[in-house]
Wavefront OBJ file of the C-alpha trace (Angstrom):
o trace
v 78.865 122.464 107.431
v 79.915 118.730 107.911
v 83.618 118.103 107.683
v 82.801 115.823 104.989
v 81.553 118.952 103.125
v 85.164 120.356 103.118
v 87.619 119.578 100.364
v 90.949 117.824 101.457
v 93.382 119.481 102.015
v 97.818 118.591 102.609
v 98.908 120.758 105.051
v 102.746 119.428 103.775
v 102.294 121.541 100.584
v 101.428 124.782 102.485
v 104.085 127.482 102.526
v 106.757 127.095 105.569
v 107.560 130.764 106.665
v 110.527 129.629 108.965
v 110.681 133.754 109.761
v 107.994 133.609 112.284
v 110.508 132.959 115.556
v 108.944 136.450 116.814
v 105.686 135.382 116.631
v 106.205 132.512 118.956
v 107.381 134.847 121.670
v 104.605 137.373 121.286
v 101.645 136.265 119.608
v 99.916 134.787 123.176
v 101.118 137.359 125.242
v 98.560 139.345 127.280
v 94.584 139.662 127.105
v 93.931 140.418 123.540
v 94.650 137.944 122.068
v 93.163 135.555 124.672
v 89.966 137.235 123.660
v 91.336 137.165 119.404
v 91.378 133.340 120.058
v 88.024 133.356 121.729
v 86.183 134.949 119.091
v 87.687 132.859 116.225
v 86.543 130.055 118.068
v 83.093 131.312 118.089
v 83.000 132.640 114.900
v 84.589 128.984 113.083
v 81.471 127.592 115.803
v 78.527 130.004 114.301
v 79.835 129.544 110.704
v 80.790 125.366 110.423
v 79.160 123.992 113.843
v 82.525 122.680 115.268
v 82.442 123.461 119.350
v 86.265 123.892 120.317
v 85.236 127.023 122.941
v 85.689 124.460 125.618
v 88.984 122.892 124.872
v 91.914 123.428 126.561
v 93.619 127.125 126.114
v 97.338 125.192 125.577
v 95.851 123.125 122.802
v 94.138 125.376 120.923
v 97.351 127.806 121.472
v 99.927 125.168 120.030
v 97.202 124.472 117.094
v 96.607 128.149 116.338
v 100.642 128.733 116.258
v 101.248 125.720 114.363
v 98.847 127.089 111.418
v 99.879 130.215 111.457
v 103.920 129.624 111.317
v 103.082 126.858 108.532
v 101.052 129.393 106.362
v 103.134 132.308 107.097
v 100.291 134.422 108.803
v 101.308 136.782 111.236
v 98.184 138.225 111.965
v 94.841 136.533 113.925
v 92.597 138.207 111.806
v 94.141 137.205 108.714
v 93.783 133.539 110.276
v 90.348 134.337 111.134
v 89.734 136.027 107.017
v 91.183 132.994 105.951
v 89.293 129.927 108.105
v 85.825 132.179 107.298
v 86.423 132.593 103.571
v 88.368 129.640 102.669
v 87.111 126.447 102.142
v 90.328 124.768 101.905
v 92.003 126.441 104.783
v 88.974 126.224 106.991
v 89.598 122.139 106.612
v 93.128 122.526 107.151
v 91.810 124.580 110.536
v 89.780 121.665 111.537
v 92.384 118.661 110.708
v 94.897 121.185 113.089
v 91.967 121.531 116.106
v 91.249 117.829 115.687
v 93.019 115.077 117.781
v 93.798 112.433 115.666
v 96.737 111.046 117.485
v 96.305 106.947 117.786
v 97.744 103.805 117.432
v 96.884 100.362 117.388
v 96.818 98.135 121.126
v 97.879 101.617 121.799
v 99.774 101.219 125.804
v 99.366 97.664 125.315
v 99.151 97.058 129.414
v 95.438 98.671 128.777
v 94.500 96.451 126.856
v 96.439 93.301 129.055
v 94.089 94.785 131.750
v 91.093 94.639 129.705
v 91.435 91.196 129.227
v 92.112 89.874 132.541
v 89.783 92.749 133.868
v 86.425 93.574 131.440
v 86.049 90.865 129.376
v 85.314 88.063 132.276
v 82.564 91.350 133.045
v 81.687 90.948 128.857
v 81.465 87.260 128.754
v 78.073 88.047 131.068
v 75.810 89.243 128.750
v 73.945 87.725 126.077
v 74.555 90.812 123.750
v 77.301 93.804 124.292
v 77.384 97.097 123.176
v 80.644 98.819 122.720
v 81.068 102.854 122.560
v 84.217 104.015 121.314
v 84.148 108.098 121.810
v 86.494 109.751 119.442
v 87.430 106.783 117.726
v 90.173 108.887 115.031
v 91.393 106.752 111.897
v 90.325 103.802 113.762
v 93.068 102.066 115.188
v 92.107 101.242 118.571
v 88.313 100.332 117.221
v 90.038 97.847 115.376
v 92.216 96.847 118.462
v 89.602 96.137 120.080
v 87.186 93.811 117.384
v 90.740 91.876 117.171
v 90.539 91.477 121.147
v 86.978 90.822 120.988
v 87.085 88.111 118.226
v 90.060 86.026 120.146
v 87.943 85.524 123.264
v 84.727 84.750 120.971
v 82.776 87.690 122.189
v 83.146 89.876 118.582
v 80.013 87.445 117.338
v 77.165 89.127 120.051
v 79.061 92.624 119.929
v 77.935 95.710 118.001
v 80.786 98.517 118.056
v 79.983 102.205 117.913
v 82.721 104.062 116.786
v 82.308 107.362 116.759
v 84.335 110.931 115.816
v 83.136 114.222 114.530
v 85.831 114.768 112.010
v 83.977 112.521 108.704
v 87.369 112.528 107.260
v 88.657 110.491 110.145
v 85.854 108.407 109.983
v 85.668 107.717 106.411
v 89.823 107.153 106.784
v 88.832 104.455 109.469
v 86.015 102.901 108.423
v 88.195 101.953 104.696
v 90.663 99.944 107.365
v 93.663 100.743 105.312
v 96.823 101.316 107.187
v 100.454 102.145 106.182
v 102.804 98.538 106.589
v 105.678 100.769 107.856
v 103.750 101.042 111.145
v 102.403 97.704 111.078
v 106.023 96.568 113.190
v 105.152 99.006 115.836
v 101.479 97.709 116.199
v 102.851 94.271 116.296
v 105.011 94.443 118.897
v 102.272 96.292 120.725
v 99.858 93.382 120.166
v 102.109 91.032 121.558
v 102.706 93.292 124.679
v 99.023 93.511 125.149
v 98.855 89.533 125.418
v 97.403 88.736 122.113
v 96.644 85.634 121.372
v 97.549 84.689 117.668
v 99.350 86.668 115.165
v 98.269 90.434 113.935
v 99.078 89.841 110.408
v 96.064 87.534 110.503
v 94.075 90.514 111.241
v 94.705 92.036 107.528
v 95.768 91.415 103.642
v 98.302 93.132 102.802
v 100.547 94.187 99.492
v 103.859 96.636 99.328
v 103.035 99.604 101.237
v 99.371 98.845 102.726
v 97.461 96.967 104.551
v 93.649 96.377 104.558
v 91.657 94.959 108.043
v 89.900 92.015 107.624
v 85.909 92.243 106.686
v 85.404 89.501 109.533
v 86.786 92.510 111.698
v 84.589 95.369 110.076
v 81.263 93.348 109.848
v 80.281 94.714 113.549
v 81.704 98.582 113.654
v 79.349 100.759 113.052
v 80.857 104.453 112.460
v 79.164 107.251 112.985
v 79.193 110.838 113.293
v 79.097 112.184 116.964
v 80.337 115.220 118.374
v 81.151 115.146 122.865
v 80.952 118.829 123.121
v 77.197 119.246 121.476
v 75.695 115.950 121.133
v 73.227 113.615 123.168
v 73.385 110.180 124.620
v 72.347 107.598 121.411
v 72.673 104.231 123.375
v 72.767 102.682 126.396
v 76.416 100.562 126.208
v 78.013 98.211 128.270
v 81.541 99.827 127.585
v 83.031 102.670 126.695
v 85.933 104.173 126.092
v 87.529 107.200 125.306
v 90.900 107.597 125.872
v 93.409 110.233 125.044
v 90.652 112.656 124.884
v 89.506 114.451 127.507
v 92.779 115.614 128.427
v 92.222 118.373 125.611
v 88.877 119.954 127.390
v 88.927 122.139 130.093
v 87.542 120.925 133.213
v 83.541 121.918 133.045
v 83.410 120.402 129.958
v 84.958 116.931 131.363
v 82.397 117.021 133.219
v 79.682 117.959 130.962
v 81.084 114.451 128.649
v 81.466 112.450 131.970
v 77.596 113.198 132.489
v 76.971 111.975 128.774
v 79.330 108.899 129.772
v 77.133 107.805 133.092
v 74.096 107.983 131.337
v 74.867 106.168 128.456
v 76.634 103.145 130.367
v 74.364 100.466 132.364
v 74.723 99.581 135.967
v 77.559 98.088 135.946
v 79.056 98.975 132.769
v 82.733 99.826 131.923
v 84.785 103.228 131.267
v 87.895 102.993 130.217
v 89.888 106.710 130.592
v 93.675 107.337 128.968
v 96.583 107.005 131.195
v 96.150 110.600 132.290
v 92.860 111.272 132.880
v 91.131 110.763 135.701
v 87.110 111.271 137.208
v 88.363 112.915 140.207
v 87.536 116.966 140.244
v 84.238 115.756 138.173
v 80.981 114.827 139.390
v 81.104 110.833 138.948
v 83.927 110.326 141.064
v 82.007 108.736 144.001
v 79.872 106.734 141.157
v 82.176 104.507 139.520
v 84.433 101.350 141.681
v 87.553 101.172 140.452
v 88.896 98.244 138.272
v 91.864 99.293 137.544
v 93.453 102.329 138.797
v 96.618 102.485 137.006
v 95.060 101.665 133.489
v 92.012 104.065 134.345
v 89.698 101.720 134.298
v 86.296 101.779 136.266
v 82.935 100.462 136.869
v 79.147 101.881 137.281
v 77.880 101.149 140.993
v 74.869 100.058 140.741
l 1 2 3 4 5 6 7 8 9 10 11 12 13 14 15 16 17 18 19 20 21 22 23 24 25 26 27 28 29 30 31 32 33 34 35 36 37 38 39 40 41 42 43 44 45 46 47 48 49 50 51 52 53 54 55 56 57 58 59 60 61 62 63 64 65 66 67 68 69 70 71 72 73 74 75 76 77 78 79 80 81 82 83 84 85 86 87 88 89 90 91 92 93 94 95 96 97 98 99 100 101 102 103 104 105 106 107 108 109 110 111 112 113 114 115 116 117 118 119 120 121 122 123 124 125 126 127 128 129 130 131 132 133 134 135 136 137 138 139 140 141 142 143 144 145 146 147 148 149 150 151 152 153 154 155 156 157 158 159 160 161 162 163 164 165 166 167 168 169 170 171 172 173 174 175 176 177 178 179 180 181 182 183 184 185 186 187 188 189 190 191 192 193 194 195 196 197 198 199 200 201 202 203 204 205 206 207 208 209 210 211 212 213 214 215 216 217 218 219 220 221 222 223 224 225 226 227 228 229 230 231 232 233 234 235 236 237 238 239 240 241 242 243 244 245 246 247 248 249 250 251 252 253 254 255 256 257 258 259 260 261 262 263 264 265 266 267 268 269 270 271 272 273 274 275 276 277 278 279 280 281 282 283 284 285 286 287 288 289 290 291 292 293 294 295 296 297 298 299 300
């Protein structure tokens, strides 16, 4: 089932059972329910197609708890009842497993380093091809057709923005963003040593904001999933940052062999702040651009 196929779901107006301070301390301990985790996993795989076998046993952990004190479940397999025979719940699951965390020029001396850095390497090639892996609401696609279009590269760039949650991606390709937040990403532009002002990026009214269609026109959004899908172009960037830090370490790997193939010689990967390609395969195949920023290129 696609996420779009679930119905939407608030997980604010599920029941807070504040009585579940027990189940913090003892719910993880010993094998069991290592293994109680491991088959809910598989089972939420077999029945909806979502792969989260290979994240990170601390993420799914916090996720799983997180559900289970907001709902007032107690019990895994009352979870696992509940994510197999709930429609509702099961996208409520999937929202909680998801990592939607993001923000616009999002560590803004990234992005201060991709300008001085990658887009003299950009301004090379007649046309340029931009992957964004696990793209979220959106937010740092956008970032980065703002970036594009003030050093006059956005015109012979094609975006692929891509997430396997369609409610994030239907959430990112509308472009509407809260204005409360709109401060924060400001001062984050500015940081990131933009070149105009960000409110010329949008319209906005009271509460919202709307991206510009100049800024949409060359985003493509699409579903893609890390964990089971294949290579679908051959890019002369990509990032994905803020990411991999949620997969456990064979299945870094496994998306770092996706990433090499689908970048050209001398194409760009851009990592989060704390990730890294060492204790992978492609360490000894990317130079380094930018260490600090996680920034790298293809040898050719």
């Amino acid at each position: 089932m696609d996420s779009s196929e679930f119905p939407t779901s608030d997980s604010n107006h599920i029941l807070v059972n504040n009585g579940s301070t027990k189940l913090r301390k003892t719910f993880f301990d010993g094998k069991n329910e290592i293994l109680e985790i491991h088959d809910l996993l598989e089972a939420f795989y077999h029945k909806y197609g979502y792969d989260f076998r290979q994240y990170s046993e601390a993420h799914i952990k916090r996720r799983i708890l997180n559900r289970m004190t907001l709902s007032g479940i107690e019990d895994i397999h009352e979870l696992k009842f509940k994510v197999l025979n709930e429609e509702l719940f099961a996208s409520a699951f999937l929202q909680d497993l998801s990592i939607t965390v993001t923000e616009m020029f999002r560590d803004p001396l990234f992005y201060k380093s991709l300008r001085e850095n990658v887009i003299p390497i950009l301004k090379t090639y007649p046309f340029i091809k931009i992957w964004h892996a696990g793209c979220s609401t959106g937010e740092e696609a956008y970032s980065m057709a703002i970036l594009l279009q003030e050093e006059g590269l956005y015109e012979r760039t094609t975006i692929y923005a891509t997430d396997f949650n369609q409610q994030v991606l239907n959430r990112a390709k509308e472009g509407i963003f809260s204005m409360k937040v709109m401060k924060e990403y400001a001062a984050n532009y500015i940081l990131s040593g933009g070149k105009e002002l960000l409110s010329n990026s949008y319209t906005s009214d009271v509460d919202n904001v709307i991206m510009n269609q100049s800024l949409k026109k060359r985003i493509v959004w699409a579903n893609h999933n890390l964990v089971t899908d294949s290579v679908f172009a051959e890019v002369n960037l990509i990032l994905c940052r803020n990411v991999l830090i949620y997969f456990d370490r064979k299945l870094q790997n496994d998306v770092q062999s996706l990433f090499h193939k689908s970048l050209i010689p001398g194409g760009v990967l851009c990592l989060g702040t704390k990730e890294s390609l060492r204790f992978t395969d492609y360490h000894e195949k990317y130079s380094v651009v930018d260490e600090k920023q996680r920034i790298f290129k293809k040898k050719y």
